[in-house]
C-alpha positions in Angstrom: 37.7 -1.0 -5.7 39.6 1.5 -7.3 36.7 3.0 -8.6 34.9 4.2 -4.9 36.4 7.6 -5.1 34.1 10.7 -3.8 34.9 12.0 -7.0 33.1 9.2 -9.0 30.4 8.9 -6.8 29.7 12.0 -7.0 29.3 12.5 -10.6 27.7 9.0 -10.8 24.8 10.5 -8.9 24.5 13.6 -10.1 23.9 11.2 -13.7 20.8 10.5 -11.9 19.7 13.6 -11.3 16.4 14.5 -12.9 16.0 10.5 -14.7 15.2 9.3 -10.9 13.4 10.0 -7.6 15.6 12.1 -5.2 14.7 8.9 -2.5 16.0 6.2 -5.6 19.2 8.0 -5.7 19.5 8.1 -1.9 18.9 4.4 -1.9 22.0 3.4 -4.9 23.4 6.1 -2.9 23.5 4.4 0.4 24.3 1.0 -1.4 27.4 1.9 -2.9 28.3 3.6 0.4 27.8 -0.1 2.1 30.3 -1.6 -0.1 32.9 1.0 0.5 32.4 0.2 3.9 32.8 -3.1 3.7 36.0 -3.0 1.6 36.9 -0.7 4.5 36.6 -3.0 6.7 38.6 -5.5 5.2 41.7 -3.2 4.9 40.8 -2.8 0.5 40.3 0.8 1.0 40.3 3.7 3.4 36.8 4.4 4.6 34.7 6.5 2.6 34.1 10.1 2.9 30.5 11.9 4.0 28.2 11.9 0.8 25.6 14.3 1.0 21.8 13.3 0.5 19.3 14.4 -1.3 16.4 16.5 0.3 13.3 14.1 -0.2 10.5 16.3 -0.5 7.5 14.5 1.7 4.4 14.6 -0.1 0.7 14.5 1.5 -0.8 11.3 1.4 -3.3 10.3 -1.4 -6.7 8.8 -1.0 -9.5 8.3 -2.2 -13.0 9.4 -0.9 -15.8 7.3 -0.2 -17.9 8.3 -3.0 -14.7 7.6 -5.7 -14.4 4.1 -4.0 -18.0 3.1 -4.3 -17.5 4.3 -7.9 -14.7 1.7 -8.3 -17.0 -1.4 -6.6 -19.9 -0.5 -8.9 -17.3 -0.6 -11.7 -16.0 -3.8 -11.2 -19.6 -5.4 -11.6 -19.6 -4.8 -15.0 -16.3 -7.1 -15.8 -17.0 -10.1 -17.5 -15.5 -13.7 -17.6 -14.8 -16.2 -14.8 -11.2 -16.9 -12.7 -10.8 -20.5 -11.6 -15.1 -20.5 -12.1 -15.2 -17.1 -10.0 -16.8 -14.5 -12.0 -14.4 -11.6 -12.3 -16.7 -9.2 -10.8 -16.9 -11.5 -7.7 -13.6 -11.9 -7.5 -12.8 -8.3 -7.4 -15.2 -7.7 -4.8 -13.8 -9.7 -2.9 -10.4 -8.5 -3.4 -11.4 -4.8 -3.1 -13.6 -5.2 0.1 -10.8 -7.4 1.8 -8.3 -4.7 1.8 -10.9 -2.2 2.4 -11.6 -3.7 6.0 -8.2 -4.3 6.9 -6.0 -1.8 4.8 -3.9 -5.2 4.1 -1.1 -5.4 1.2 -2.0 -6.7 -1.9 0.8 -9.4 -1.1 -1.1 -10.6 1.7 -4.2 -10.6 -0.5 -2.5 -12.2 -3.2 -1.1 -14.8 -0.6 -4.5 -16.0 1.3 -6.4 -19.1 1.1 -10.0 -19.7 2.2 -8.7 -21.8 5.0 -7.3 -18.4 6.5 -10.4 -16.9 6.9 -13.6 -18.1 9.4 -17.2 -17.1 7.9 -18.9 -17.7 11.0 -16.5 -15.0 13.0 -15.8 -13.2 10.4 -12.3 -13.6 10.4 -9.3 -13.2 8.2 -5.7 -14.4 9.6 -2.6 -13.5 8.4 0.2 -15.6 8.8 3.9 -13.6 9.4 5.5 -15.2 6.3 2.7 -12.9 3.9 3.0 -9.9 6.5 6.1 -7.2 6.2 8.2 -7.7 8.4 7.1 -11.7 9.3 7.4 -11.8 12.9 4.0 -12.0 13.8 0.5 -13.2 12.6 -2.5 -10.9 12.1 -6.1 -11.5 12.7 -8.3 -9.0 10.9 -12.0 -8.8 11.6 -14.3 -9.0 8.1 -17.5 -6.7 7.5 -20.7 -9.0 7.0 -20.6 -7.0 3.4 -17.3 -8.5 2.7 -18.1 -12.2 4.6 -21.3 -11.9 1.9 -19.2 -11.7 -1.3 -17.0 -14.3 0.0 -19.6 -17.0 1.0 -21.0 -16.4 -3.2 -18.1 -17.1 -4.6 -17.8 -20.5 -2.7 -19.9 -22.5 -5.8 -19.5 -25.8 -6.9 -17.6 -24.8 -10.1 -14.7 -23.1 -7.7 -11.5 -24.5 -8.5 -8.9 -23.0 -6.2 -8.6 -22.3 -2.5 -7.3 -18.6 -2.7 -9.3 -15.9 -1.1 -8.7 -13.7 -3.7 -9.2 -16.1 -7.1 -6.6 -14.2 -9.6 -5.0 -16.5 -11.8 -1.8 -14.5 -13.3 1.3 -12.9 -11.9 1.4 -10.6 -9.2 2.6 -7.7 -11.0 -0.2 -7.7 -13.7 -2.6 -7.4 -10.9 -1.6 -3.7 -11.2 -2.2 -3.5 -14.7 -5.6 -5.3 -14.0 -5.9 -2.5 -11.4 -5.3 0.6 -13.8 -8.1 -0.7 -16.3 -10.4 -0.8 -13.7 -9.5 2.5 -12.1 -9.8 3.6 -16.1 -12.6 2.8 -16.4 -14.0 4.2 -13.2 -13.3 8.0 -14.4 -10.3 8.0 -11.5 -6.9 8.3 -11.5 -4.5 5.5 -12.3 -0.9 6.7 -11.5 1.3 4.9 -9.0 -0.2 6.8 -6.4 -3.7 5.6 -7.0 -3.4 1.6 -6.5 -3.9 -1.1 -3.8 -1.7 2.0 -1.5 -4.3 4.3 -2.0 -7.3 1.8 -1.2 -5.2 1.1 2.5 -4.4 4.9 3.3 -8.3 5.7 2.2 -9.4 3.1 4.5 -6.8 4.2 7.4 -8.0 7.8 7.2 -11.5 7.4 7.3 -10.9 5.1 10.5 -9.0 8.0 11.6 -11.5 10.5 10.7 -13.8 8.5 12.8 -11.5 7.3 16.2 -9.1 9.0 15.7 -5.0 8.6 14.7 -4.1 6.3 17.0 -6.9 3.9 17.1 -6.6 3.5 13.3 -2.6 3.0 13.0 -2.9 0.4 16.3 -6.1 -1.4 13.2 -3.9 -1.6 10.5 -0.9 -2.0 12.6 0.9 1.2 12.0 3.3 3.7 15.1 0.7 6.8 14.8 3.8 8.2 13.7 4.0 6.6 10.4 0.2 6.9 10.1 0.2 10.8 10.3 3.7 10.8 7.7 2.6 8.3 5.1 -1.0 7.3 5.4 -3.7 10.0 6.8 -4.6 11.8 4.2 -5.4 15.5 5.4 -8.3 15.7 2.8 -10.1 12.7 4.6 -9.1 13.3 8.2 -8.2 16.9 8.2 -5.6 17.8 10.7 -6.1 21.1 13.5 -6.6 24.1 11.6 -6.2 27.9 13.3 -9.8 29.0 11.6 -11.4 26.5 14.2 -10.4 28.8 17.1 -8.9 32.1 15.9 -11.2 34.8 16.2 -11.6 37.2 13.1 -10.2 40.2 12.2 -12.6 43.2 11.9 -12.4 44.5 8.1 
């Protein structure tokens, strides 16, 4: 306890400084402020002083175009080998298309089984427990496209239940993810993974009805769709050029 001074918090995070994100910091920021708190609260210590934040830039969401992610599906056919008697490329079809008609998480991918979804209405339900958050379910509605790749992969030689047939950890489906991406001719930072598959799909549903109609889809406020997952390149916000008139030169 007798360490929570302003003093060493203070130079603990500006050690962070330029080795972490600004909204990292603020994060083991706000931690160690809990805990002072808390000591507070039981009479340990007196309760801690105002510790400033820092300013985390927002960035402009990242997508993909349309053209980049067909680029990526006619990738993935080339992928040899079989998962649980899937063939790779099937199973990342399916994978791929899934979150492309719902703008799901790769945790709810990761967590579906067959018996979650209905071929004949095209359905995918979500229970809470693999949605953030878990309060509620989620039914998604499939393409036909999607419904197609889905119905393939059901062969006699299938030997698991899951929607999405990978059979390693969840973290190396990112690696798995950057190869393919790689091997597209498209970026693979942390910005260009499952994320950027969802806000790609969210702003072209934007693009096409609009903000709020494609947060109330995915399951978004319109708010949070406009900060973190429209991209301006796909669904350009109001510009002045559309109405100003122009200047005589």
């Amino acid at each position: 306890m007798a360490d929570l001074t302003r003093e060493n918090l203070l130079a603990y995070l500006r050690s962070l400084v330029g080795r972490l994100a600004p909204a990292t910091i603020n994060s083991r920021r706000q931690a160690l402020l809990t805990l002072w708190r808390a000591a507070a609260q039981e009479g340990l210590l007196a309760p801690p002083p105002p510790i400033p934040k820092l300013i985390v830039p927002e960035r402009l969401p990242v997508a993909w175009t349309i053209d980049q992610v067909s680029q990526l599906l006619r990738t993935i056919k080339t992928r040899p080998g079989h998962w649980y008697g899937v063939p790779v490329s099937l199973a990342w079809e399916i994978g791929l298309l899934t979150i492309w008609d719902t703008a799901a998480r790769v945790g709810s991918l990761l967590g579906a089984d067959l018996s979650h979804v209905d071929l004949q209405q095209r359905t995918w339900r979500v229970p809470a427990e693999h949605l953030k958050g878990r309060r509620r379910d989620r039914l998604f509605r499939l393409h036909p496209q999607t419904v197609d790749a889905i119905s393939r992969s059901l062969v006699n030689g299938r030997t698991t239940t899951k929607l999405f047939p990978y059979p390693y950890q969840r973290r190396e489906v990112f690696l798995h993810l950057k190869c393919l991406l790689r091997d597209a001719g498209l970026p693979f930072d942390r910005q260009h993974l499952f994320h950027c598959l969802r806000r790609t799909a969210e702003s072209y549903a934007a693009a096409a009805r609009g903000i709020e109609w494609a947060a109330a889809a995915v399951g978004h406020s319109a708010a949070v769709a406009r900060k973190s997952y429209i991209s301006p390149l796909v669904c350009p916000a109001p510009s002045l050029i559309e109405a100003l008139p122009r200047p005589t030169i």
